[in-house]
C-alpha positions in Angstrom: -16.6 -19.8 190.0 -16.0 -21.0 193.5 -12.8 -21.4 195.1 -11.6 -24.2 194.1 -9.5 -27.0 196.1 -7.6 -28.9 193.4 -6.3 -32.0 194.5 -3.9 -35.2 192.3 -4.4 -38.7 193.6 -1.1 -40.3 192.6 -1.5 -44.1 193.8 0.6 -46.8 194.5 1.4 -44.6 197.8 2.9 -42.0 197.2 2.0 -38.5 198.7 -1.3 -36.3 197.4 -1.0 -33.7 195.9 -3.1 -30.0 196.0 -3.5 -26.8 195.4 -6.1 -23.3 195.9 -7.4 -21.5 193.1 -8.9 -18.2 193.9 -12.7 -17.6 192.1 -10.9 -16.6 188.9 -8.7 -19.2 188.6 -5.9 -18.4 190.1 -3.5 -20.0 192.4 -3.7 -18.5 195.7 -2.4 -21.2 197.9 0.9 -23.0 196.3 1.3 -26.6 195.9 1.3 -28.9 198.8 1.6 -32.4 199.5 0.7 -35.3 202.3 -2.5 -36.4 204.0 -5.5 -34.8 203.1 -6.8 -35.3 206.7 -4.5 -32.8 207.5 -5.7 -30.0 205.5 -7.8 -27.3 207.2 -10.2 -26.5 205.3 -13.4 -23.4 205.1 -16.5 -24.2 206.2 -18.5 -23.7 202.9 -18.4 -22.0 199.8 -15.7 -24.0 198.2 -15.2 -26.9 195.2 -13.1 -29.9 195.3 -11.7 -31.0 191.6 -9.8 -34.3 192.0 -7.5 -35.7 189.5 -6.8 -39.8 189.3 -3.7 -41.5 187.6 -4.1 -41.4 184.0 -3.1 -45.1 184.2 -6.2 -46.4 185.6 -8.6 -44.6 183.3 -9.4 -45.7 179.6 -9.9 -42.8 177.9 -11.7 -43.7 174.7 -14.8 -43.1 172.3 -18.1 -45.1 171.5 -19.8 -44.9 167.7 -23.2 -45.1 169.0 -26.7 -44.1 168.2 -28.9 -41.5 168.9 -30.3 -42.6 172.1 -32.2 -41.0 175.4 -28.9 -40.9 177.9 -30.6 -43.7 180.4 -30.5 -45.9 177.0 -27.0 -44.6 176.0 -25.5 -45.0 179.3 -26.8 -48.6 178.9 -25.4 -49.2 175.5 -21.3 -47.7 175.6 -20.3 -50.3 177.5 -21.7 -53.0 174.6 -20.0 -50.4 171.8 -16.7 -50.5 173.4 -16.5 -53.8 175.0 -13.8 -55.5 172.4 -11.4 -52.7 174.5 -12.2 -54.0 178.0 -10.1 -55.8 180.3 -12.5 -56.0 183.0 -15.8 -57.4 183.2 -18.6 -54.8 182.4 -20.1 -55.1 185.7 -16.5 -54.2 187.6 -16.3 -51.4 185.6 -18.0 -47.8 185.9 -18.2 -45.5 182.5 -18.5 -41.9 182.4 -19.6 -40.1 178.9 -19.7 -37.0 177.3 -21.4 -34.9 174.8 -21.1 -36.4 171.2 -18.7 -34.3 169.0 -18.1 -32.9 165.7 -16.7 -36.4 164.4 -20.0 -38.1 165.9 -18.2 -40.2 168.3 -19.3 -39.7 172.3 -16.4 -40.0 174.6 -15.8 -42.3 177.3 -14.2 -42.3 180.2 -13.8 -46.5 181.9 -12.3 -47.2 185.5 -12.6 -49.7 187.5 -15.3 -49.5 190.7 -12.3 -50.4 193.0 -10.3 -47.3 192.0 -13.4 -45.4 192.1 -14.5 -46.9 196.0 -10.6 -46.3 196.6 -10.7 -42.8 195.2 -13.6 -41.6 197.2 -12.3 -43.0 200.6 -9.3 -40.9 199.9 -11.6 -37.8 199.8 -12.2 -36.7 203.8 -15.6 -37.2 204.9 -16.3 -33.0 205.1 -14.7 -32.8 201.7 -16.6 -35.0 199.9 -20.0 -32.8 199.8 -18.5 -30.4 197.8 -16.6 -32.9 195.6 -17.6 -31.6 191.6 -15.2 -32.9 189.4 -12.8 -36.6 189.0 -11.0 -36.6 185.8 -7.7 -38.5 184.4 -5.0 -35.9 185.1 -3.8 -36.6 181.5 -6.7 -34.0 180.2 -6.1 -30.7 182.0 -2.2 -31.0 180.4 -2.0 -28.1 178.3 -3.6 -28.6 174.6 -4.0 -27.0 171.1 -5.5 -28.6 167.7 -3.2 -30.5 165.7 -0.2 -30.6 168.5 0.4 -33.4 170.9 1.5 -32.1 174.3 4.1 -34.5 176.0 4.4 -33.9 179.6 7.4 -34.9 181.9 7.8 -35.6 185.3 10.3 -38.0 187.3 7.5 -40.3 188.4 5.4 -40.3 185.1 4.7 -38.7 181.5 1.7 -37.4 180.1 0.7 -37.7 176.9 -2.1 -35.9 175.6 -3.2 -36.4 171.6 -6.3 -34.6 171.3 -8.9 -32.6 173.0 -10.3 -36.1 174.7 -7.8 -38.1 174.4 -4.3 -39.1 176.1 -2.3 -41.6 178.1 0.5 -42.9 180.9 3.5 -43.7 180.3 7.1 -43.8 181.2 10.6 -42.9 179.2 11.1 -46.8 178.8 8.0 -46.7 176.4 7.5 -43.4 174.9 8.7 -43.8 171.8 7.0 -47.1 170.8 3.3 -45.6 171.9 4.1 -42.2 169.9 4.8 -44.4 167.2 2.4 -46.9 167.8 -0.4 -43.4 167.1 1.0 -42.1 164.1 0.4 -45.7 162.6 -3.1 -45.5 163.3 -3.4 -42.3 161.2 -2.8 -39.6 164.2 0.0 -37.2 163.2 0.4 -33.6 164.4 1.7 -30.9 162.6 4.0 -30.2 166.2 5.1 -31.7 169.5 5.1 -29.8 173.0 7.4 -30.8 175.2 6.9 -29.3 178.7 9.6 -30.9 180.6 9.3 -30.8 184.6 12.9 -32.7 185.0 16.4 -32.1 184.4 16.7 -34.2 181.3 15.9 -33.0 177.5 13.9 -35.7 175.3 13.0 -32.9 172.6 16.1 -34.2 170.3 15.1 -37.9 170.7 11.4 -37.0 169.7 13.2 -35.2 166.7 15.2 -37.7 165.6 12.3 -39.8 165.6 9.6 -38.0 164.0 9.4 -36.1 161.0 7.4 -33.4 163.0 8.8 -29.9 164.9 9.4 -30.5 168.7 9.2 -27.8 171.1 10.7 -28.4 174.6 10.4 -26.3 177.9 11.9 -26.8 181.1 10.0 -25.7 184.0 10.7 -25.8 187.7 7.1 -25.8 188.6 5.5 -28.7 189.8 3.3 -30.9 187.2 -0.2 -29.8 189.2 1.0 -26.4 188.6 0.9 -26.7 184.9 -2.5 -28.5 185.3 -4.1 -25.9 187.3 -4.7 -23.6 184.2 -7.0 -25.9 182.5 -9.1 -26.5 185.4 -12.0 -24.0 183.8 -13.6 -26.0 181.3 -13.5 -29.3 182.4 -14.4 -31.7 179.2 -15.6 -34.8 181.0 -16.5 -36.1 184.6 -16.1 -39.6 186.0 -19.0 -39.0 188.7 -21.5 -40.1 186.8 -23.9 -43.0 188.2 -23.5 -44.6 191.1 -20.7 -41.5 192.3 -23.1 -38.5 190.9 -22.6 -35.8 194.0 -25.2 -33.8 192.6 -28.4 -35.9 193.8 -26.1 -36.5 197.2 -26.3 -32.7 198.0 -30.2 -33.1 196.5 -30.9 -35.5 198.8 -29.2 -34.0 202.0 -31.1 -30.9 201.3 -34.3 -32.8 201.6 -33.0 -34.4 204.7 -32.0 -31.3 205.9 -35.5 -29.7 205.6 -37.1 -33.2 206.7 -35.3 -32.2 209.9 -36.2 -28.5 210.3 -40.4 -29.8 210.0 -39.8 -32.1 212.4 -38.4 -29.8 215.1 -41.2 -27.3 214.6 -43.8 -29.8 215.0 -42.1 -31.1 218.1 -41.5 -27.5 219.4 -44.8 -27.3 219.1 -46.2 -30.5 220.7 -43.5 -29.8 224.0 -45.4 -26.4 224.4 -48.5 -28.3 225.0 -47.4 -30.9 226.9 -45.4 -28.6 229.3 -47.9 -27.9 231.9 -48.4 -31.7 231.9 -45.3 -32.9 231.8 -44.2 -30.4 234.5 -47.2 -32.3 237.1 -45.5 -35.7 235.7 -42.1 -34.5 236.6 -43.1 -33.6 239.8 -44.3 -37.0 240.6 -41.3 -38.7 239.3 -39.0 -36.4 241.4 -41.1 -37.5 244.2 -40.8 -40.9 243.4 -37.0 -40.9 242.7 -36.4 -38.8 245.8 -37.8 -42.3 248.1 -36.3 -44.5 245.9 -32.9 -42.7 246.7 -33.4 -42.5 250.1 -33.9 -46.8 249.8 -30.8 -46.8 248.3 -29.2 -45.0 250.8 -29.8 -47.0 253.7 -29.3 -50.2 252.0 -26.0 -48.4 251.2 -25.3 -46.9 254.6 -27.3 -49.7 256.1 -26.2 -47.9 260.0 -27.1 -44.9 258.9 -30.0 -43.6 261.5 -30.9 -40.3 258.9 -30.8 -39.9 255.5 -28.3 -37.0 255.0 -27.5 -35.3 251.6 -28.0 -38.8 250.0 -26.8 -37.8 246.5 -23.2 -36.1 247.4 -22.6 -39.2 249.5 -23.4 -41.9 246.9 -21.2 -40.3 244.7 -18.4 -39.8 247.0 -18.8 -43.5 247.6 -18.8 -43.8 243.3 -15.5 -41.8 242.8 -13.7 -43.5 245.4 -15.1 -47.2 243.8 -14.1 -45.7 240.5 -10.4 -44.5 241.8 -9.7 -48.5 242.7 -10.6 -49.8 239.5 -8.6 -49.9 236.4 -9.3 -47.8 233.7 -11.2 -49.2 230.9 -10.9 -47.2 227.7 -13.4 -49.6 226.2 -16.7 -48.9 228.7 -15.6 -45.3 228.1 -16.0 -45.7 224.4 -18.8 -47.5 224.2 -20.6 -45.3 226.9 -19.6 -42.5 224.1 -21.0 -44.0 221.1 -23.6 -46.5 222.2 -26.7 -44.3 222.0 -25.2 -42.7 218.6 -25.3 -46.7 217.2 -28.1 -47.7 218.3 -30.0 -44.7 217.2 -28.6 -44.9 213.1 -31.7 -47.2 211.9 -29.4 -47.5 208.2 -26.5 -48.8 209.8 -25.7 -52.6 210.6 -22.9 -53.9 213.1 -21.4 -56.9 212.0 -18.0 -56.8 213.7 -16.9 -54.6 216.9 -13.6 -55.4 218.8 -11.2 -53.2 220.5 -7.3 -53.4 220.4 -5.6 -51.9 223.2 -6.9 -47.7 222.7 -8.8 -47.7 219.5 -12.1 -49.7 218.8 -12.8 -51.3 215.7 -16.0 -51.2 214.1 -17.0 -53.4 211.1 -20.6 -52.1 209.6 -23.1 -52.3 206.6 -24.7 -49.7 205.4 -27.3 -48.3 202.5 -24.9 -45.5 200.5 -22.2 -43.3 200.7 -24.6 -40.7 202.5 -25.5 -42.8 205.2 -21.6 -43.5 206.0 -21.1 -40.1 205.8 -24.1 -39.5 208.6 -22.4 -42.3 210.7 -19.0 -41.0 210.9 -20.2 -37.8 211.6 -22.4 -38.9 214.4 -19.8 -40.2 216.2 -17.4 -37.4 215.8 -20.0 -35.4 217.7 -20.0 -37.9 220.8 -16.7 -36.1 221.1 -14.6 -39.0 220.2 -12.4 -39.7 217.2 -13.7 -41.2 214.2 -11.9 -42.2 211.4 -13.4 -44.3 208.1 -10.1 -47.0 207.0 -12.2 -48.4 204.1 -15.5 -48.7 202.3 -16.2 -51.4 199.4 -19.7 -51.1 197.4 -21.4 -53.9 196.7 -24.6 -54.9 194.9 -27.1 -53.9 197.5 -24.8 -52.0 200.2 -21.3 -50.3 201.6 -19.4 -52.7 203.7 -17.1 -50.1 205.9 -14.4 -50.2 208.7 -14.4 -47.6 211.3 -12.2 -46.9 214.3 -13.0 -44.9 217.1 -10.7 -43.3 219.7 -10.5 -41.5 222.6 -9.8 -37.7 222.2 
């Protein structure tokens, strides 16, 4: 095992949360919160295990048959479709391995949380990215106990080994309830209670089971980080599998390596040519400058050190004039743009020091190759939003000045 970074996407914007485990699991870096962006992180030799709200995650199973996984994948969403509140094709699945009780589990989101989720992720992150589960399954869990996890903003509830929900203290009750009538009861409840306020007697008084409750001072990721080895289930699957991303850069990578040795090779050849060619064009140039220069310096009787005085002549031009953030943008990023064949411009504007950049693009990895690009122009480059459609990634960029 890797480090690993362990980070909790809590929505409706409020602050991320993360954490470092060490390669055994450990925590060696405590629980922090904020913008990602601000993280610094290692170069390589890392993972990145991201936990989404519970809420937006139907954790289920499928009665299915015994099918090659192209075909299953095809058929879950057909099994489970009565529990659907979405239609299929706005909705991503992620499945697991078929259990003892010959049901396969199922994970169902939405493909705006997912597109949402991933823009969240930093660009230099997002390579290394293994793992997005509900956070509901690395609570704490043993056979035949429910564990009942508290926090101010939200509780956990998790009923078996894949399965689990959201909720708040309002409804608590009524859904604990609501799974013992549908033939679920444990032989114990765990409370693990990250607030100042007991619920282990209310549980008691309301079921016939033993309730154990302990208060912790620890944050909620904290608690979570212990399961993190493990992992049941994994909702990049499809469309968000990292695996063939780092598969494919590879190749891209090597792709890139052939080419400069070929074309190392062909500018050793070439270089007692080109250096004759060169030698003409200086030549050429050299007149040409001295053309300029006494159209220039048209009472100018010799041509003296044409080059420092044109540009004397530039700086003191350039002194008079206003400053124009946008040329100095654009003269940053234009050859960058026009060199990415995948990526399409369909909008550029620029609002007072940052330049907007509406574009189209193939996949996630050529929006990753785009940002990055950019960055290396030495400007600032920073990705607002991505949606995925049908065919292609419609995403918003801004660029500004560092």
């Amino acid at each position: 095992m890797r480090r690993t970074l362990l980070i909790k996407l809590n929505g409706d914007e409020k602050p991320t949360e993360w954490l470092w485990l060490d390669e055994k699991g450990k925590i060696s870096q405590g629980w922090q919160q904020g913008e990602l962006s601000t993280l610094s992180m290692p170069e390589k030799n890392y993972d990145v295990f991201v936990l989404v709200p519970t809420r937006d995650v139907l954790i289920t199973a499928a009665e299915v048959p015994n099918l090659a996984e192209s075909k299953l994948r095809k058929a879950v969403p057909f099994a489970i479709e009565e529990q659907l509140s979405q239609p299929i094709d706005q909705l991503h699945f992620a499945i697991g391995t078929v259990g003892k009780n010959k049901l396969l589990p199922v994970l169902v989101t939405s493909h705006d949380c997912m597109q949402g989720w991933m823009t969240t992720i930093p660009i230099e992150m997002q390579h290394n990215l293994r793992t997005f589960m509900p956070s509901v399954l690395l609570t704490p869990w043993q056979k035949d106990e429910w564990t009942v996890c508290v926090t101010d903003n939200e509780i956990l509830v998790r009923t078996d080994y894949l399965a689990g929900f959201s909720t708040d203290s309002n409804q608590l009750i009524t859904l604990l309830k609501r799974q013992l009538e549908i033939g679920l009861k444990p032989k114990s409840i765990r409370v693990i209670n990250h607030t100042s306020t007991p619920i282990g007697d209310e549980l008691s008084d309301s079921f016939d089971v033993e309730v154990e409750e302990t208060a912790v001072s620890s944050q909620l990721l904290t608690t979570l980080s212990h399961q993190v080895i493990g992992l049941p289930i994994n909702l990049l699957q499809g469309d968000y599998q990292t695996r063939q991303r780092e598969v494919t850069v590879k190749k891209l990578r090597l792709s890139a390596t052939i080419v400069a040795a070929v074309l190392l090779v062909f500018l050793s050849l070439m270089s007692i040519t080109k250096y004759a060619v060169l030698s003409y064009e200086n030549n050429q140039l050299q007149k040409q400058m001295n053309t300029v220069y006494k159209e220039i310096f048209p009472k100018a009787t010799t041509v003296v050190n044409p080059r420092r005085r044109i540009e004397r002549l530039l700086i003191e031009m350039k002194e008079n004039q206003q400053d124009s953030g946008f040329l100095r943008l654009m003269a940053h990023i234009a050859p960058t743009i026009i060199s990415q064949k995948n990526v399409t411009i369909q909008r550029l504007s620029y609002d007072q020091t940052q330049l907007n950049l509406q574009i189209h693009v193939n996949d996630f990895l050529a929006l990753d190759q785009f940002v990055t690009a950019i960055r290396k122009t030495g400007v600032v480059a920073e990705q607002r939003s991505a949606t995925k459609s049908d065919k292609e990634i419609e995403a918003r960029i801004i660029v500004k000045e560092a």
